[in-house]
C-alpha positions in Angstrom: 2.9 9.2 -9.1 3.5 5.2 -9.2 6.8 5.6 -10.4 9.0 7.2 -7.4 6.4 5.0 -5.2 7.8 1.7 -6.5 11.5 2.8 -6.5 10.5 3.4 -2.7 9.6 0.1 -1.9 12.1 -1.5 -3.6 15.0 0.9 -1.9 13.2 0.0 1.4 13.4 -3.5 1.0 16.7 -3.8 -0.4 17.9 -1.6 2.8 16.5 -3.6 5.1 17.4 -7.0 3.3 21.2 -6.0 3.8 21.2 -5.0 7.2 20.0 -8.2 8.4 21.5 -11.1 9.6 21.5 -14.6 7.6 18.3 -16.3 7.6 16.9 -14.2 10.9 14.5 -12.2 8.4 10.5 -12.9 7.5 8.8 -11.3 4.4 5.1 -10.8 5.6 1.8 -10.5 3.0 -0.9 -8.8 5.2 -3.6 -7.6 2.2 -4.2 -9.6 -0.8 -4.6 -7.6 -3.9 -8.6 -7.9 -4.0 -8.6 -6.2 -1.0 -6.0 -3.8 -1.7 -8.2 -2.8 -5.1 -11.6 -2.9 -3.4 -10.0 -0.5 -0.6 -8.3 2.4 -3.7 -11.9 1.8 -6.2 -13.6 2.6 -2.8 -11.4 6.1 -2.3 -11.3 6.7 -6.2 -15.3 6.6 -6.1 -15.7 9.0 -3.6 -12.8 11.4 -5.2 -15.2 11.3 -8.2 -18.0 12.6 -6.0 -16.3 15.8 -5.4 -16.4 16.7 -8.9 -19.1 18.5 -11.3 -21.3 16.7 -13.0 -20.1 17.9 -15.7 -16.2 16.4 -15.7 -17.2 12.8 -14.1 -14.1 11.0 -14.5 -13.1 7.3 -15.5 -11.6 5.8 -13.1 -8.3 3.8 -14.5 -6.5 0.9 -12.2 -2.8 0.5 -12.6 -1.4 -3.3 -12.6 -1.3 -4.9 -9.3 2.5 -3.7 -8.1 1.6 0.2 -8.9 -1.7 -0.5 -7.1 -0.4 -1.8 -4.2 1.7 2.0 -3.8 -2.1 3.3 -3.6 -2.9 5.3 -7.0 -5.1 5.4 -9.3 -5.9 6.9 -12.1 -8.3 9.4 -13.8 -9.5 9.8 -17.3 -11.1 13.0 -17.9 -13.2 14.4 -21.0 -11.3 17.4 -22.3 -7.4 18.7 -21.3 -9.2 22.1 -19.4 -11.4 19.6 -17.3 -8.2 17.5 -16.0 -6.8 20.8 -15.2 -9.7 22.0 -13.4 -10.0 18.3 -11.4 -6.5 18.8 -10.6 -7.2 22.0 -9.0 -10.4 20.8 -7.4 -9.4 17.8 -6.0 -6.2 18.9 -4.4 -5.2 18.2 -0.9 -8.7 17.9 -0.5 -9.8 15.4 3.1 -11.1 12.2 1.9 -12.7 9.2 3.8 -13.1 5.5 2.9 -16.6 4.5 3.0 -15.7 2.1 6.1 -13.9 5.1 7.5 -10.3 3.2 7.8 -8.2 5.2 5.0 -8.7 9.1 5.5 -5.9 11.9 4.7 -5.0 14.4 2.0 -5.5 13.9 -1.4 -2.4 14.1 -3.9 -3.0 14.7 -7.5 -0.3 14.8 -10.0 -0.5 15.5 -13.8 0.0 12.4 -15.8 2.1 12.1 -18.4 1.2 12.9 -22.1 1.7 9.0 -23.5 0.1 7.7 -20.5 -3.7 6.6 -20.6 -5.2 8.5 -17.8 -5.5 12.5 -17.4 -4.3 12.7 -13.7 -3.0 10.3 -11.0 -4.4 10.5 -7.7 -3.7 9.0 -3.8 -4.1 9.7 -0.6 -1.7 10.7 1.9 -2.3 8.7 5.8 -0.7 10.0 8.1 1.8 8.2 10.1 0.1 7.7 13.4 -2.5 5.5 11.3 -0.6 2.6 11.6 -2.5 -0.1 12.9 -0.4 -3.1 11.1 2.8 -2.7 13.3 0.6 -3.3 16.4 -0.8 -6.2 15.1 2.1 -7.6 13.6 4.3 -7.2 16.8 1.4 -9.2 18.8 1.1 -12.0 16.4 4.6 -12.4 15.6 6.3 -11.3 19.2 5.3 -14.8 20.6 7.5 -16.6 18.2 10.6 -15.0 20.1 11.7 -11.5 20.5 11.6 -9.8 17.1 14.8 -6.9 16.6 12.6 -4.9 14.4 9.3 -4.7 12.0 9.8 -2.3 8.9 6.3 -1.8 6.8 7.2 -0.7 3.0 5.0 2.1 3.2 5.3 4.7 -0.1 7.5 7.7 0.9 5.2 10.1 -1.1 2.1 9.0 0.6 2.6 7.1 3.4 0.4 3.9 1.9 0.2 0.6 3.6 0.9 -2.0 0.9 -0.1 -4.8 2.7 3.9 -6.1 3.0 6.4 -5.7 5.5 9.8 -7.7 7.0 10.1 -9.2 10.2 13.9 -9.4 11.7 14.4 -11.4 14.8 17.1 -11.7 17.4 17.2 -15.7 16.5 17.2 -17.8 13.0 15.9 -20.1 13.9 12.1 -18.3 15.3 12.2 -16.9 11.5 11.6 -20.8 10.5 9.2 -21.3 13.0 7.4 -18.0 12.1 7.2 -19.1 8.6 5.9 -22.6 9.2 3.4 -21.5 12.1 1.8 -18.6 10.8 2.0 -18.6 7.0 -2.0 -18.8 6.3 -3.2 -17.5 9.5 -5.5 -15.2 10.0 -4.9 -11.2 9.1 -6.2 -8.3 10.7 -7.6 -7.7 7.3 -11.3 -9.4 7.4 -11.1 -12.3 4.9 -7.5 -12.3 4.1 -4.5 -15.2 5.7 -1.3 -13.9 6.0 1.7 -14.8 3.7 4.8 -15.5 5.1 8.3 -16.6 3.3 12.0 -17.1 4.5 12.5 -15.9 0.8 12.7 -11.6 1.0 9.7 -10.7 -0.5 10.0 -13.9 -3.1 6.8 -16.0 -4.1 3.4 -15.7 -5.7 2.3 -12.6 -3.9 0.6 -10.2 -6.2 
């Protein structure tokens, strides 16, 4: 599941990277990565719920990058229960606790040399997509902004936390970065990130 996710992003980003002009482009950090793991252990619990008793699964976390494409991981207690949970749990409606991530569940097979039995994620649908409103309305005011493009994962439609801001004009991509890098998100408890460099920087 991670896999094609990541090749995704990166394709997204590289896309959008060339068909801007020099210098007019922002790279924007909207989750942190505590947040973006409290948010999939919080979804990945509640999958577990919908199970027997009987198969409770382990619940594995990818490294950061792979976590940030929303999957996770499931280690189950025999080969027939992992194909039974797949079964189970698929395309099954699933709700955060906080009730801001609901959609579809995806569940694909792992691997045999990979440490988990099944990978899981949930599929949002597109009209959940409250970070280009707020990222037009914090970053508009800077100057007029050409376009917003969130690397959301093709398979699933997951939020990342990351996204590039073009504008008309250089030079309000230099005062975006020096004005609002370590402001407020609309994430509770999380400051944005925000670099001239495309996607470059200590961002996890």
């Amino acid at each position: 599941g991670w896999l094609p996710a990541m090749r995704s992003l990166r394709s997204a980003a590289r896309a959008f990277s060339v068909s801007r002009a020099a210098d007019s482009c922002v790279y924007v950090c909207y989750i942190d990565i505590a947040t973006m793991r409290h948010r999939v252990v919080d979804l990945a619990q509640r999958v577990r719920e919908l199970l027997p008793e009987d198969s409770r699964s382990q619940i594995e976390l990818p490294p950061a990058p792979r976590l940030r494409t929303g999957w996770w991981g499931l280690r189950l207690p025999t080969d027939v229960q992992a194909v039974e949970a797949q079964s189970v749990l698929q395309s099954q409606d699933v709700t955060s606790s906080c009730g801001t991530l609901q959609g579809e569940l995806l569940v694909e097979r792992a691997d045999e040399d990979e440490r988990v039995d099944i990978w899981c994620s949930v599929r949002i649908p597109a009209e959940h997509d409250p970070a280009v409103d707020f990222i037009h309305r914090v970053f508009g005011p800077i100057g007029p902004v050409d376009a917003v493009h969130i690397l959301r994962d093709k398979s699933n439609g997951w939020d990342p936390g990351q996204a590039f801001v073009r504008y008309a004009d250089p030079a309000d991509a230099t005062r975006a970065v020096l004005q609002l890098d370590g402001t407020p998100s609309h994430v509770r408890g999380v400051d944005l990130w925000v670099s001239g460099r495309s996607g470059g920087g200590g961002i996890a």
